[in-house]
MARSEMAR-421122 format. One record per residue (C-alpha): x, y, z; residue number from 1. Coordinates in Angstrom, 2 decimals, padded with zeros to 5 digits. Layout:
BEGIN
+---------+---------+---------+-----+
|       X |       Y |       Z |  nr |
+---------+---------+---------+-----+
|       X |       Y |       Z | NUM |
...
+---------+---------+---------+-----+
END
This chain:
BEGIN
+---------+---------+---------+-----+
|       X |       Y |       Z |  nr |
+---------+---------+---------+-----+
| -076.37 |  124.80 |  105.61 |   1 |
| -079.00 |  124.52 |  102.68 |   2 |
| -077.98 |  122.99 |  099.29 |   3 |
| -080.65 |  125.21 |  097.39 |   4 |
| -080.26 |  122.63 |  093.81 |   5 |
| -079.08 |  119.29 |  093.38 |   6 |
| -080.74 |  116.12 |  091.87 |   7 |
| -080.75 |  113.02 |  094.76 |   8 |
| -082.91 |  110.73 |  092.36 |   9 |
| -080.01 |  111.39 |  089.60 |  10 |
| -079.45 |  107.60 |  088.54 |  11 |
| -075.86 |  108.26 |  088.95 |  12 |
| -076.16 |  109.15 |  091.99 |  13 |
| -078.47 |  106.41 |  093.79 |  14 |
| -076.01 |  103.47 |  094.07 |  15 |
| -073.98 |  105.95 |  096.09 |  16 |
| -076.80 |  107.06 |  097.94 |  17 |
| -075.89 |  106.15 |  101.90 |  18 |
| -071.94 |  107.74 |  101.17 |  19 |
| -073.79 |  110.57 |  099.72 |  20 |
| -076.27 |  111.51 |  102.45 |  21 |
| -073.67 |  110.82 |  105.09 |  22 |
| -070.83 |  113.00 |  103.68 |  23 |
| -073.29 |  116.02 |  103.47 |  24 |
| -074.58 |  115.76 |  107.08 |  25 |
| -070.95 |  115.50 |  108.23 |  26 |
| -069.84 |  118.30 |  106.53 |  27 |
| -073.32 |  120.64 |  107.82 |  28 |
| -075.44 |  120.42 |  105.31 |  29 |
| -079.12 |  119.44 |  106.82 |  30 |
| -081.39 |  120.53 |  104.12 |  31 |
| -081.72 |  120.76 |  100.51 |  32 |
| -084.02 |  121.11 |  097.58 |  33 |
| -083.93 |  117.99 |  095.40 |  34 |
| -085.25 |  118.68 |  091.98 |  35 |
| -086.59 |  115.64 |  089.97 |  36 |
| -086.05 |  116.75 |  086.48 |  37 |
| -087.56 |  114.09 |  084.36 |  38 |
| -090.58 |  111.55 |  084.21 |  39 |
| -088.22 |  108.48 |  084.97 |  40 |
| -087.44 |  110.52 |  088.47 |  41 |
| -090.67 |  111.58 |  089.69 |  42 |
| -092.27 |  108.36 |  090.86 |  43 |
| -088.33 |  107.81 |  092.86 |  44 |
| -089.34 |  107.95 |  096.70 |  45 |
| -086.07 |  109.00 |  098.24 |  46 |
| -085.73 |  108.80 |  102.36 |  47 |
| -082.92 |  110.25 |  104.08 |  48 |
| -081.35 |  111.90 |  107.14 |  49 |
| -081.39 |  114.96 |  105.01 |  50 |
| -084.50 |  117.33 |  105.40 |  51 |
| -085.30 |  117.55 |  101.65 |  52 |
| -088.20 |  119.61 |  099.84 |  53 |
| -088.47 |  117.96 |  096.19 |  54 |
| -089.21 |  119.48 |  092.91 |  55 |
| -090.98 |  118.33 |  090.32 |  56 |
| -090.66 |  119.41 |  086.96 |  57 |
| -089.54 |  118.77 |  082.90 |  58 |
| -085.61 |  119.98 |  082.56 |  59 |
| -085.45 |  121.63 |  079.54 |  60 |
| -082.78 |  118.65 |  078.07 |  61 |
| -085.55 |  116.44 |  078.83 |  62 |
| -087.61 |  117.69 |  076.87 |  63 |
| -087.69 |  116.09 |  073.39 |  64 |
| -087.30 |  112.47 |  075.29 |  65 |
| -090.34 |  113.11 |  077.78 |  66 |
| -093.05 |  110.28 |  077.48 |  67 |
| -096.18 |  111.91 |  075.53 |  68 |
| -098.52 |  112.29 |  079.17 |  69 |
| -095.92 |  113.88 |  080.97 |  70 |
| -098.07 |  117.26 |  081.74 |  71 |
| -100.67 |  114.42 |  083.68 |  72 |
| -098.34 |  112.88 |  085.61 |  73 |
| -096.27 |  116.17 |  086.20 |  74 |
| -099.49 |  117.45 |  087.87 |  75 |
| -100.47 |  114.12 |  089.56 |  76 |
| -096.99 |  114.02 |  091.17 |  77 |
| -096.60 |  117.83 |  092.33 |  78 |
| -101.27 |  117.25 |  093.75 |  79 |
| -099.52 |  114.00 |  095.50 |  80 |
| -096.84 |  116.45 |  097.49 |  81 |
| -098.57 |  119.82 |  098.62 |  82 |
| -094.71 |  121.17 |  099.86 |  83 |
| -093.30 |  120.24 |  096.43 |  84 |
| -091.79 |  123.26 |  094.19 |  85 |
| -092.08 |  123.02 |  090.46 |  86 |
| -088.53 |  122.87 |  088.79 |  87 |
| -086.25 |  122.46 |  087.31 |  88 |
| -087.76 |  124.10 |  084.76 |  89 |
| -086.66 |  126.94 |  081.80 |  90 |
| -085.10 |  127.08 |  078.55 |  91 |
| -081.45 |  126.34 |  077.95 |  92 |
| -078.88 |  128.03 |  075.64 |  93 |
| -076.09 |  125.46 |  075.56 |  94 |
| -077.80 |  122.39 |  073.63 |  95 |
| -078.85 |  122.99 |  069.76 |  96 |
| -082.51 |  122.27 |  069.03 |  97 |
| -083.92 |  121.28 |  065.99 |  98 |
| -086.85 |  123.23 |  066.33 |  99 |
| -085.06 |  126.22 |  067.38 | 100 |
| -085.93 |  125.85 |  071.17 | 101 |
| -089.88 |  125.99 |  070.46 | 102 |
| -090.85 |  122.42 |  072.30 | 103 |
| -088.66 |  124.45 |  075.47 | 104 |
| -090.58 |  127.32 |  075.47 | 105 |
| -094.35 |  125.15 |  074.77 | 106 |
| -092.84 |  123.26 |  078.01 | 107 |
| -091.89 |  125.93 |  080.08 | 108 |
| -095.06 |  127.75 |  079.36 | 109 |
| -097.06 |  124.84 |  080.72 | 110 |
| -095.19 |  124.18 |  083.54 | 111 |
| -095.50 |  128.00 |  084.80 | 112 |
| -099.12 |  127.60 |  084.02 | 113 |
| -099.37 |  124.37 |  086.13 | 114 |
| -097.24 |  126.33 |  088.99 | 115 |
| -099.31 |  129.37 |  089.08 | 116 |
| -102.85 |  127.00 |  089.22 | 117 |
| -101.28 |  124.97 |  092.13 | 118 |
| -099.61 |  128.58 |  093.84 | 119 |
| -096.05 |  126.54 |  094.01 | 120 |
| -092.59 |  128.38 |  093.56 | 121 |
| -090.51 |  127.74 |  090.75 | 122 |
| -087.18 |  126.93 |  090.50 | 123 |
| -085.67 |  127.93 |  086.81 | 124 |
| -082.65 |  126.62 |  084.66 | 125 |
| -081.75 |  129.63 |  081.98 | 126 |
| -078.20 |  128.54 |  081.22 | 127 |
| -076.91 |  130.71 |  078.20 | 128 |
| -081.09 |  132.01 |  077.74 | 129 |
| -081.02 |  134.04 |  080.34 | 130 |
| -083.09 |  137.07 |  077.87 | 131 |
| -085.05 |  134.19 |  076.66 | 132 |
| -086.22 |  132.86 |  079.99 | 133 |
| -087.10 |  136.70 |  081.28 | 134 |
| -089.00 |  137.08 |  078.18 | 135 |
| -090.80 |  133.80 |  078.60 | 136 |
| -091.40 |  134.94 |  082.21 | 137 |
| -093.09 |  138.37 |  081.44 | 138 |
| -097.03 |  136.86 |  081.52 | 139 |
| -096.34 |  134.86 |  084.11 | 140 |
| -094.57 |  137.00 |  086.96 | 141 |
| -097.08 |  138.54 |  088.73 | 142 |
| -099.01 |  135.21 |  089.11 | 143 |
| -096.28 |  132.87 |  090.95 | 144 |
| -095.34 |  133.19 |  094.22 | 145 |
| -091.74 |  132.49 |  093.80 | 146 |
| -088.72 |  132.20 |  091.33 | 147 |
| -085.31 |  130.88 |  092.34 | 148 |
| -083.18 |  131.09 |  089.28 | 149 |
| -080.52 |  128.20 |  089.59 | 150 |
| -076.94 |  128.50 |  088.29 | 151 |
| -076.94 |  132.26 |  087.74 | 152 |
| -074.40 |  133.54 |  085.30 | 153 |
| -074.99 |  136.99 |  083.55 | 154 |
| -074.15 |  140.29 |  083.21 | 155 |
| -074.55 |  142.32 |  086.81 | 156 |
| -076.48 |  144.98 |  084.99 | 157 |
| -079.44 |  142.13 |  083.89 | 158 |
| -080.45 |  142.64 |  087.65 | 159 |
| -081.78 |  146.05 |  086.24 | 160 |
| -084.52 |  144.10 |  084.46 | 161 |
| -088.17 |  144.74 |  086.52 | 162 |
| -088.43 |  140.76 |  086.93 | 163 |
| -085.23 |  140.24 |  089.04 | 164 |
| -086.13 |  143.46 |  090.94 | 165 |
| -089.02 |  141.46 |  092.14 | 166 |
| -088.95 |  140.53 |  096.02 | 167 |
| -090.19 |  137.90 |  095.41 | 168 |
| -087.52 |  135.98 |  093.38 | 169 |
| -083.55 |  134.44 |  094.55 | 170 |
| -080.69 |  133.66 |  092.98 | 171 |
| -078.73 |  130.33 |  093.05 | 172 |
| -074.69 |  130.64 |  092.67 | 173 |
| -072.92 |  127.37 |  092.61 | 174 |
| -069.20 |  126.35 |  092.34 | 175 |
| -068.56 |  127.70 |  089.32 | 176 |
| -067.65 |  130.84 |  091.56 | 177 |
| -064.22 |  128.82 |  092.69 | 178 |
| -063.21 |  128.51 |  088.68 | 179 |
| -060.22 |  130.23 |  088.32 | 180 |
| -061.17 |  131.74 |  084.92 | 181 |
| -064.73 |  133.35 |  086.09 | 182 |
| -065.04 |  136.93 |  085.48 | 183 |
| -068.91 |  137.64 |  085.20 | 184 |
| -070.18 |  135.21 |  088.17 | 185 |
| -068.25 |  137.14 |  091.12 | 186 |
| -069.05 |  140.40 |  090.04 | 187 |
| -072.70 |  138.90 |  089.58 | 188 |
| -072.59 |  137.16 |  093.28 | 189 |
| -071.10 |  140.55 |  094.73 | 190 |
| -074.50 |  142.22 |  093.49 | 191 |
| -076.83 |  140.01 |  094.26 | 192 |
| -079.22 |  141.48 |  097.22 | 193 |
| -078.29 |  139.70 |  100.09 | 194 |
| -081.88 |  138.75 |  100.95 | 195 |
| -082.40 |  137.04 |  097.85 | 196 |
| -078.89 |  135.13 |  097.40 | 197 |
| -078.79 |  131.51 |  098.01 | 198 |
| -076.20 |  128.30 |  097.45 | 199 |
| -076.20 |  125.47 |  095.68 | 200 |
| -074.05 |  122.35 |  094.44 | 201 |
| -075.82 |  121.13 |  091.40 | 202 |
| -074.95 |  117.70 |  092.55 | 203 |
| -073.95 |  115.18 |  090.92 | 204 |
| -072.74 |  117.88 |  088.48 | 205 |
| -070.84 |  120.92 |  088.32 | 206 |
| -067.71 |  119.63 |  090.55 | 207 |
| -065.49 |  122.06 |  091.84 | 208 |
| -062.23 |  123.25 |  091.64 | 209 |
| -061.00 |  122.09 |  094.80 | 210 |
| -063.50 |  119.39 |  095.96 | 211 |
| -064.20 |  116.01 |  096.86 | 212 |
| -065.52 |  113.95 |  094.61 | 213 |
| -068.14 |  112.01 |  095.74 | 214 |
| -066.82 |  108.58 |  093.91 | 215 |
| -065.33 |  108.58 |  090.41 | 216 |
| -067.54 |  105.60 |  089.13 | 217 |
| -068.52 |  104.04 |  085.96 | 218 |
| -069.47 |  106.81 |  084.34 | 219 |
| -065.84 |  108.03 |  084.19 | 220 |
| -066.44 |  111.64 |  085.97 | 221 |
| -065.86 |  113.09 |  089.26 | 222 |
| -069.67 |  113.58 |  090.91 | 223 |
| -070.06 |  116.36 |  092.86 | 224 |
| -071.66 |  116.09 |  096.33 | 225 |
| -073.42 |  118.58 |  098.79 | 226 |
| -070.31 |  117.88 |  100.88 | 227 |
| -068.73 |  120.36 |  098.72 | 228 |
| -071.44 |  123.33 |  099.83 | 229 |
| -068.61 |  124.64 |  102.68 | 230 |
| -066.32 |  125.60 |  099.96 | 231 |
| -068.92 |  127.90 |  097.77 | 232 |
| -070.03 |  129.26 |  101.09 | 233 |
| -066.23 |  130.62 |  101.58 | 234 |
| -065.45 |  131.95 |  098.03 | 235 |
| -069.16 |  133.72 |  098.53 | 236 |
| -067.97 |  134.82 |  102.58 | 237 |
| -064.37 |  136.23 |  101.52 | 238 |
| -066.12 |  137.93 |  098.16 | 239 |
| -068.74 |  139.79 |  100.61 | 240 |
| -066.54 |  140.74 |  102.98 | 241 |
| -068.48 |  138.43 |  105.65 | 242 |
| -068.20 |  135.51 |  107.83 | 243 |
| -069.30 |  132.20 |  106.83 | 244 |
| -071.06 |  131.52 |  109.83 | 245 |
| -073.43 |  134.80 |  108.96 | 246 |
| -073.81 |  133.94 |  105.65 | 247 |
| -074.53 |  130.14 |  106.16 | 248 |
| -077.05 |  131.16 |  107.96 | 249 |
| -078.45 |  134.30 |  105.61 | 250 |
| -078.79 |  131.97 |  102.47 | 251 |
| -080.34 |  128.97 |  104.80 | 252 |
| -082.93 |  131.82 |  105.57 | 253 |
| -083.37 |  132.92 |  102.02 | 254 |
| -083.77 |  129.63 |  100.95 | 255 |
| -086.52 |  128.87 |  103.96 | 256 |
| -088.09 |  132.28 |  102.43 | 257 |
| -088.31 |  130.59 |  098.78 | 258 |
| -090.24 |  127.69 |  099.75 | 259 |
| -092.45 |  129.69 |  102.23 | 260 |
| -093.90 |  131.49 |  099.32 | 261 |
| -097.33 |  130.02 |  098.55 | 262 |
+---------+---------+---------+-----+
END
């Protein structure tokens, strides 16, 4: 199985780090894309059983905090790791800016242009932006190899728009398919073209109804783990009518796909 999003150099998540790796290779997960979301994180080496394909990139949360040279070293660390992704990377509809959301977009417009100079896939956060980020996207398209939108949750019919038509971009759905109260995501996740569908735990984040929580530690939550991966695998198997074993194996492929676009 291939966790498609989570964040191993998460500070919450490194004195946990052994339990962490060994719970996801128990429970089949071998590979993952680890995204590195703020200065602080990029200069983290993580080793691990895992097989793990890091991005690099400036979070859109991160943004007002990010130390003034963070374009150099973005592009120093991504020039330092040829089979790094850019990401996580977008604009982000849940936090209230100041500045109405215009340092986002200045960041996200520099990071695509950094990603399409260096031909690396990008892997996007558009959480409650989602018209935002595709309008942000328009310019820049045609000149990346690769989008993996993380987290989807929108409107079925937004898969209309001629971006997410593209072949060349994927969709991440994570466990916020197993809460009870989702409408949108299933009926989203039903649609999405099988090629281009792919899995994800957000980890340490976005813990699941119904999962194990990696430890519940000082910082008073339950962290999610990739461990939990087999359990958005089988809401996303019984929702498409297939097994899990096929679609393990389909969204491992997809997600193989992503990060052979150069």
């Amino acid at each position: 199985m291939f966790d498609a999003h989570l964040h191993l150099r998460d500070a919450r998540i490194l004195p946990y780090h052994a339990r962490f790796v060994k719970e996801a290779l128990e429970a089949g997960v071998t590979a993952c894309i680890d995204c590195a979301s703020r200065p602080e994180e990029w200069n983290v080496e993580v080793r691990c059983a895992l097989r793990v394909v890091t991005g690099f990139g400036l979070h859109p949360w991160h943004v007002a905090t990010a130390c003034p040279d963070w374009q150099e070293f973005l592009a120093c660390a991504l020039r330092a790791d040829p089979g790094a992704v850019v990401g996580e990377v977008g604009l982000d509809g849940i936090r209230r800016t100041f500045d109405g959301g215009a340092a986002q977009r200045a960041a996200l417009e520099a990071q695509l242009a950094l990603a399409a100079r260096l031909g690396r896939p990008v892997v996007l956060h558009g959480a409650r932006a989602w018209g935002a980020l595709l309008h942000a996207l328009e310019p820049w398209a045609a000149r990346l190899p690769a989008l993996l939108l993380h987290g989807v949750s929108f409107s079925p019919d937004l898969l209309s728009h001629p971006i997410l038509r593209r072949a060349n971009v994927w969709f991440g759905v994570g466990g916020a398919l197993l809460s009870p109260g989702a409408q949108t995501l299933p009926r989203l996740a039903a649609a999405i073209p099988l090629g281009r569908l792919v899995v994800e735990t957000d980890s340490p984040d976005l813990f699941p109804i119904g999962g194990e929580p990696l430890v519940l530690g000082q910082y008073h939550a339950l962290l999610n783990s990739p461990a939990n991966l087999p359990l958005v695998l089988r809401a996303l198997a019984r929702l498409r009518q297939m097994s899990f074993e096929e679609l393990a194996g389909q969204t491992a492929a997809n997600a193989e796909a992503f990060l052979a676009a150069r």
